[in-house]
C-alpha positions in Angstrom: -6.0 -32.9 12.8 -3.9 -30.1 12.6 -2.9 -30.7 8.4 -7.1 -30.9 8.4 -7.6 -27.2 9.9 -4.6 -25.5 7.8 -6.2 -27.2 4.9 -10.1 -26.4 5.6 -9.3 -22.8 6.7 -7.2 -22.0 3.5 -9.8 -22.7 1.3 -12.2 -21.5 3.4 -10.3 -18.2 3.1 -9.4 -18.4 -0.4 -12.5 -19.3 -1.7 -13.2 -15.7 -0.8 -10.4 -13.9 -1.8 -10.2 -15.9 -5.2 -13.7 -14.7 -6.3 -13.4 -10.9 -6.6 -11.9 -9.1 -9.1 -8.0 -7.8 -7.7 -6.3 -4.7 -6.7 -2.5 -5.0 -6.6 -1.2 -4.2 -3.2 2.1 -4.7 -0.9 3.5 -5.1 2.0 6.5 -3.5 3.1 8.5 -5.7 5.1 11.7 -3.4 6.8 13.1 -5.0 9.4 14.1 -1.2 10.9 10.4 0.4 10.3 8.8 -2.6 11.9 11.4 -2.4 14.7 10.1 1.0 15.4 6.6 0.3 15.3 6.7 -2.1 17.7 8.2 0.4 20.1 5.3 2.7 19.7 2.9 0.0 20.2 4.5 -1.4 23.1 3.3 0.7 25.6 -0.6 0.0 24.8 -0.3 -3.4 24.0 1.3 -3.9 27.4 -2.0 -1.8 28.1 -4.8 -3.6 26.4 -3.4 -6.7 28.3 -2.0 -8.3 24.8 1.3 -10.2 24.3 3.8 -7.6 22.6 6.1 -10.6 21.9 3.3 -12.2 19.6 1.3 -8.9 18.0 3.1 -7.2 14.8 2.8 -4.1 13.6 3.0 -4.1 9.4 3.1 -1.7 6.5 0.8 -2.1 3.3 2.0 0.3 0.5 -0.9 2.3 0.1 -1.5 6.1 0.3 -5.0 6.1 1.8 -5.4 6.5 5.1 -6.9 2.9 6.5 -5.7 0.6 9.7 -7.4 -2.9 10.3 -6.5 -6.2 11.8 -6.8 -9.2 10.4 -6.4 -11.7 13.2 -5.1 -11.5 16.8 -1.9 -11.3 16.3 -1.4 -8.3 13.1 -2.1 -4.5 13.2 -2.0 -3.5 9.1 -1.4 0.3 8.4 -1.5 2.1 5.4 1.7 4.0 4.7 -0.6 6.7 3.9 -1.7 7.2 7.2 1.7 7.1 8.7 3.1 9.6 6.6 0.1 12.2 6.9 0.1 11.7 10.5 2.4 14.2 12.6 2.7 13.3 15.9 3.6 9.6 17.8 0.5 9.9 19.7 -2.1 9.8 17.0 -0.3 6.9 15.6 -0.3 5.3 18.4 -4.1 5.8 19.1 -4.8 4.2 15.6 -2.8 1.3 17.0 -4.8 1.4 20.4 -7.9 1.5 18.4 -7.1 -1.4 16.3 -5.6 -3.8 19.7 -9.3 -2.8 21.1 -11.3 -4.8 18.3 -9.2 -7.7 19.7 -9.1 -7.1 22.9 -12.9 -6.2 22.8 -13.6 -9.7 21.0 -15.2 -8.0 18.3 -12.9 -10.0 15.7 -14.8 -13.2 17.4 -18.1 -12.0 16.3 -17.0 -12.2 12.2 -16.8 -14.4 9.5 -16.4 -17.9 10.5 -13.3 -18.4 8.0 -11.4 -16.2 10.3 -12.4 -17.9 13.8 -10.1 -21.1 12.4 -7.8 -18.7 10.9 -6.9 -17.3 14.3 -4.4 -20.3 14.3 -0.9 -18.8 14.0 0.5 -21.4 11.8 -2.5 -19.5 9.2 -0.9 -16.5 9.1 -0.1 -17.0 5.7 -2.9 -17.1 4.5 -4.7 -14.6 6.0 -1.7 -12.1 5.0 -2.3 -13.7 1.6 -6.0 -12.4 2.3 -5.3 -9.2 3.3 -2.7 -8.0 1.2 0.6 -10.5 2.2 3.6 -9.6 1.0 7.6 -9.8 1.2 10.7 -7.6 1.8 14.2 -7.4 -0.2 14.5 -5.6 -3.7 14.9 -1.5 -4.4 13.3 0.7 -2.8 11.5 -0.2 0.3 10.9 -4.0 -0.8 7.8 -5.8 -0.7 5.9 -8.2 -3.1 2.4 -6.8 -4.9 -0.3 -9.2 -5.2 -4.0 -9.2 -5.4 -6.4 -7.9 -2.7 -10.1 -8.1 -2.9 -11.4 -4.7 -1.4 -15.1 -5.7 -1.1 -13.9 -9.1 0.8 -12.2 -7.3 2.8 -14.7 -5.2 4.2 -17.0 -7.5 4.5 -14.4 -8.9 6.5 -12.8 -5.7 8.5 -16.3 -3.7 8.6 -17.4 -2.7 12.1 -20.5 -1.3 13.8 -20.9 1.8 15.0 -21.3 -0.5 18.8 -17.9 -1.5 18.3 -16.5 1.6 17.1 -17.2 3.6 20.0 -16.4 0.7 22.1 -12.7 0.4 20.8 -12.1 4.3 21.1 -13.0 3.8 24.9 -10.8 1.2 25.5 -8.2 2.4 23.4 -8.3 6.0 24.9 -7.7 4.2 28.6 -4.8 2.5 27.1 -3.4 5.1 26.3 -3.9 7.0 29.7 -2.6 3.8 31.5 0.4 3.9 29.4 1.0 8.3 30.0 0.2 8.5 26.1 -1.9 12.1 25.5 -5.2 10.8 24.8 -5.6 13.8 22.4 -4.2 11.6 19.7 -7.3 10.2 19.6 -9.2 13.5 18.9 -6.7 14.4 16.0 -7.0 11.7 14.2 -10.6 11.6 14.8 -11.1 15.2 13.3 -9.0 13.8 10.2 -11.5 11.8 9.0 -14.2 13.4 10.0 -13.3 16.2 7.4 -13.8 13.4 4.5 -17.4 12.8 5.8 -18.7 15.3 3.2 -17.2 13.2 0.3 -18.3 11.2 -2.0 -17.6 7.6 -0.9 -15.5 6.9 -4.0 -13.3 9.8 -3.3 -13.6 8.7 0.8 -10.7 6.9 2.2 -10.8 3.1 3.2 -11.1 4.2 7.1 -14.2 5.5 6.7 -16.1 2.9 5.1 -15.0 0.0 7.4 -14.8 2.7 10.8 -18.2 4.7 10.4 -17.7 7.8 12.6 -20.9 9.8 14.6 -21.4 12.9 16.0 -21.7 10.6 19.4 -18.2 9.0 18.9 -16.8 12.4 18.5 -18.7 13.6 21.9 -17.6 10.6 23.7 -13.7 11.4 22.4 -13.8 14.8 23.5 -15.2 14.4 26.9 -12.3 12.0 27.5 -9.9 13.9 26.6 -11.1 16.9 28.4 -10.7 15.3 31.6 -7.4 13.5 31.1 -5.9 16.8 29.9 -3.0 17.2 31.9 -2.6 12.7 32.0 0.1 12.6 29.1 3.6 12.3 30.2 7.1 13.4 28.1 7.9 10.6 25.8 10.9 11.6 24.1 11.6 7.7 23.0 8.4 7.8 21.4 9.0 11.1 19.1 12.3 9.5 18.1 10.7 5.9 17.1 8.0 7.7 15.6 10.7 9.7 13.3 12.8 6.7 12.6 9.5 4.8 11.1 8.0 8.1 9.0 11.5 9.2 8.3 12.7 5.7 6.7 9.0 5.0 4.9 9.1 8.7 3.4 12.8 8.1 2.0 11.8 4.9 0.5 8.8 5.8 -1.2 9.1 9.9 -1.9 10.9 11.3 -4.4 14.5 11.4 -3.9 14.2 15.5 -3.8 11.9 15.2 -1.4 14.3 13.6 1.4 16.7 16.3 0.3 14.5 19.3 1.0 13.9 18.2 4.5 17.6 17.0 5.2 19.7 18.5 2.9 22.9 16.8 0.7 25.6 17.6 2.7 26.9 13.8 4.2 26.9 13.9 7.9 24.5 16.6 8.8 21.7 15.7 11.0 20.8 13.3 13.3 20.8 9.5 12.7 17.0 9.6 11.2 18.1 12.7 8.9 21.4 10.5 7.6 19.6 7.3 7.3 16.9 9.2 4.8 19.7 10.9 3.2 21.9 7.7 2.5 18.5 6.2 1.3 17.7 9.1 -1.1 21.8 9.1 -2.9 21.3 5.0 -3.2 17.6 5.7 -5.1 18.9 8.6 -7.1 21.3 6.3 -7.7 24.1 7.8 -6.7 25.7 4.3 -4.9 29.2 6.2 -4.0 27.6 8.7 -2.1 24.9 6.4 -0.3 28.0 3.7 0.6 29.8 6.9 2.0 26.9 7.8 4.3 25.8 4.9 5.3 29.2 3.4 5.9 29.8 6.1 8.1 26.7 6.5 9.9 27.6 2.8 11.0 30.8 3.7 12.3 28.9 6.3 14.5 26.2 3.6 15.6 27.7 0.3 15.6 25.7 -1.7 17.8 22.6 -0.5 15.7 21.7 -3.7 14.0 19.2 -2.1 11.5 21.5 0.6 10.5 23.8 -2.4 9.2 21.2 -4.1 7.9 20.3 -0.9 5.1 24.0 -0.7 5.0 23.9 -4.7 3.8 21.3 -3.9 1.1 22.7 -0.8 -0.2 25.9 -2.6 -0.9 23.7 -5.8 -2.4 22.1 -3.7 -4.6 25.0 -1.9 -5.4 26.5 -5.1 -6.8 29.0 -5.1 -4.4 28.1 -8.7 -2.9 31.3 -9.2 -0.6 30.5 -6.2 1.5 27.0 -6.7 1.9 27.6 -10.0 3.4 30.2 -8.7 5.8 27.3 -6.2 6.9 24.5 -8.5 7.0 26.6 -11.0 9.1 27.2 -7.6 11.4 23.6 -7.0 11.6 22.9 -10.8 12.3 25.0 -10.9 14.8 23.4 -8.3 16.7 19.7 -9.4 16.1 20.1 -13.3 15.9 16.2 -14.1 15.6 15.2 -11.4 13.4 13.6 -13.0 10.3 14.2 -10.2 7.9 18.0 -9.6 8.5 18.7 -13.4 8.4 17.0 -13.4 5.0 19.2 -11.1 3.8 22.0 -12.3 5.0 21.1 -15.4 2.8 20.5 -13.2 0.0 23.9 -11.6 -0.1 25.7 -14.7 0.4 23.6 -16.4 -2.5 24.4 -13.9 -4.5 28.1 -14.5 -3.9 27.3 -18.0 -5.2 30.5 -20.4 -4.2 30.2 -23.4 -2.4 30.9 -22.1 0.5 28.5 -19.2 0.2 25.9 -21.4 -1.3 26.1 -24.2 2.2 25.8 -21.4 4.1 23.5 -19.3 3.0 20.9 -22.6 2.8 21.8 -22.8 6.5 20.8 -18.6 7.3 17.9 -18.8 5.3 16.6 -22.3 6.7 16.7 -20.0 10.3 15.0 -17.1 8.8 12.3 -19.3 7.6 11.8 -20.5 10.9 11.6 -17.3 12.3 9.6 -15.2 9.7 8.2 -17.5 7.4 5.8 -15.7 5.3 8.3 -14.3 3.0 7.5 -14.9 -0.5 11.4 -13.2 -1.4 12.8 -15.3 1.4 10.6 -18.7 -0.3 12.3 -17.8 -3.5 15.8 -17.5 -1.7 15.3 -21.0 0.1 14.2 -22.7 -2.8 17.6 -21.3 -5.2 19.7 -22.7 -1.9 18.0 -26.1 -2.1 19.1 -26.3 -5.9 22.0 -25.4 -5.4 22.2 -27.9 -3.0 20.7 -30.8 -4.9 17.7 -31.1 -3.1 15.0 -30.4 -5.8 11.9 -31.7 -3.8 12.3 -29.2 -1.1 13.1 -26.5 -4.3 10.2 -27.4 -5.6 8.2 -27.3 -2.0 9.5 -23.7 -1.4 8.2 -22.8 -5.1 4.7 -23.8 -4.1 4.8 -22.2 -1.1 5.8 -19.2 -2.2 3.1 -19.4 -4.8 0.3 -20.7 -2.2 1.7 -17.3 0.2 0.5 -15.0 -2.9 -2.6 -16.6 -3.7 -1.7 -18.2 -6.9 -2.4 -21.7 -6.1 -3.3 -22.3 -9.7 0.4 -22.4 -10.2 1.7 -23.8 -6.9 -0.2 -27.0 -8.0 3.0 -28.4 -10.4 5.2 -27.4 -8.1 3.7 -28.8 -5.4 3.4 -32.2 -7.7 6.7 -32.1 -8.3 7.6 -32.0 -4.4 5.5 -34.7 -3.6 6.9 -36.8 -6.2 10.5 -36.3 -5.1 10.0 -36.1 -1.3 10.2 -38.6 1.0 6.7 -40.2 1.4 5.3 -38.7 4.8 7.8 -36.5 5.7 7.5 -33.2 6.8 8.0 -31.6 3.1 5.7 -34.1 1.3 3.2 -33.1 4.3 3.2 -29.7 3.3 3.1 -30.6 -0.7 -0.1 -32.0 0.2 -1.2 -29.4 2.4 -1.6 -27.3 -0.9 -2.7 -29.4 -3.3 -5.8 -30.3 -1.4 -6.3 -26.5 -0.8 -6.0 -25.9 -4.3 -8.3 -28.5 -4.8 -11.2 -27.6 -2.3 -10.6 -24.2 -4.1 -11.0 -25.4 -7.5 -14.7 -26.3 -6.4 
């Protein structure tokens, strides 16, 4: 039954996304941005009566300003909007606005692809909907693919009903968690100044989020009588910093980061020497991002994410011993995060010994487990299965990783080629056919 839902609701969904002409998009997957996210969001998740342990907060690489959700369970925000934004609490009011179209139900009342999507064991796909993506590579890492953008209003579109409904709830989750409800208001005012636009030159918000002079009223008249509600949240300002700060470094210029923090190693706070040791290693300049780094570990050495850049600087500095000494540091401090443990995999591939190899089939096999809508992390797991021998399950993580991206034109040989060499009704051969009946149903 379950095999008969995944299958139904992937073609459901791809049948959609398939049809439209494609925009490349990404999702940046950072284990330390996402970290930091999540702390902002906490507090009104907690509020909207949501499960923090099950909603994620993630990143698509694009500089318009836009936030949706996709299911129950995902918050998508352009880096755009986080990098115009200025303060925690208007972030964090686009994130209580999004968590009220779930809370609200209003994600219930759409497109009857998504109501089977809801499953979590679709997430897959509907990140392959959306915009799915990957982590790992130079740069802030992430995998483009195709995105439809009229599917995915049609999709993410709301009424104006909803709209004001989600900036009431969101604005009380905010004043149950002490956030300033003025967030709201800010960001509010933001796109209200692109109203006069054209709608080609409009950003995405505004075409999926229609704002009214009512809305605005509504906004205001909250916040003028929770003025005095918001309480000091110095834990937010940092989080917020260590999110903007590490996006900005990846994706500016390299002079950029160093107007704002300067060359000189060591200066700064940990946010400041983070960007800077990301800006020497994009320049490159690997010596001098090693240098900071390495010692912005030794100040911090229970930070798991500081290890973690530390591990892919060295990776991608070629220097493949190290990097797996500081991915096994960051693993050890953050045992069930996805991200690190596929990087950890990737350094120790990329050693490539026996020993290396056996392991790193072992870390990765976890990190699937844990995060498994990693196209990178697919591509990993299927070199560690060669490696190992076991050419079915190569092949299986090949189609899979083609299936994630929407390409199931070319997971369909792969997925062939598992099913032939898998075990008849196992678990793997299960999954071959998963996709090949998708891509079948699709087809039609």
């Amino acid at each position: 039954m379950v095999r008969r839902v995944l299958t139904a609701a992937l073609a459901a969904l791809m049948a959609v996304v398939l049809t439209l002409p494609a925009r490349a998009q990404t999702i940046l997957r950072d284990p330390d941005i996402e970290h930091a996210l999540k702390q902002l969001a906490k507090p009104v998740i907690e509020a909207a009566g949501l499960s923090a342990g099950r909603i994620k907060i993630l990143v698509i690489k694009d500089d318009s300003l836009n936030a949706f959700v996709a299911d129950h369970d995902h918050v998508f925000l352009h880096s755009g909007l986080i990098l115009r934004l200025d303060e925690p609490e208007q972030l964090q009011a686009v994130i209580a606005h999004e968590l009220a179209h779930i809370a609200n139900g209003h994600l219930a009342r759409r497109a009857t692809n998504f109501q089977s999507a809801r499953n979590v064991a679709l997430i897959g796909t509907i990140l392959a909907g959306a915009a799915a993506a990957a982590g790992g590579g130079k740069g802030a890492a992430g995998v483009a693919i195709g995105v439809q953008d009229s599917a995915l209003r049609r999709f993410f579109v709301h009424t104006r009903a909803e709209e004001a409904s989600a900036d009431q709830s969101a604005l009380r989750y905010m004043a149950a968690a002490g956030i300033d409800p003025h967030g709201m208001h800010d960001v509010l005012e933001l796109f209200r100044g692109q109203e006069a636009l054209s709608v080609g030159r409009r950003d995405p918000y505004l075409l999926t989020h229609p704002l009214n002079r009512d809305r605005m009223r509504a906004v205001a008249g909250f916040v003028a009588g929770h003025a005095h509600h918001g309480q000091e949240r110095p834990e937010d300002d940092y989080w917020f910093a260590r999110a903007r700060g590490k996006l900005s470094a990846f994706l500016r210029a390299p002079r950029t980061t160093f107007r704002a923090v300067g060359r000189k190693p060591g200066q700064g706070d940990i946010v400041a020497r983070m960007r800077r040791a990301v800006a020497f290693h994009r320049q490159p300049q690997p010596d001098k991002a090693i240098a900071e780094i390495q010692a912005l570990v030794a100040a911090y050495p229970n930070d798991p994410y500081l290890a973690e850049l530390q591990g892919q600087i060295l990776l991608e500095s070629r220097k493949f011993g190290a990097a797996v000494q500081a991915y096994r540091r960051a693993a050890q401090k953050a045992p069930s995060n996805g991200l690190i443990l596929a990087g950890y995999g990737r350094a120790l591939l990329a050693q490539n010994t026996a020993a290396s190899n056996a392991e790193a089939l072992k870390v990765l096999t976890r990190a699937r487990a844990r995060d498994p809508y990693s196209p990178l992390m697919l591509r990993d797991l299927g070199l560690a299965y060669s490696r190992a021998g076991n050419n079915g399950m190569a092949a299986l993580m090949s189609a899979e990783r083609y299936a994630l991206i929407g390409r199931l034109k070319d997971a369909v040989p792969h997925a062939k080629r598992a099913e032939g060499l898998l075990p008849r009704g196992s678990s793997g051969w299960n999954r071959a056919q998963d996709i090949l009946t998708a891509a079948r149903a699709v087809s039609k």
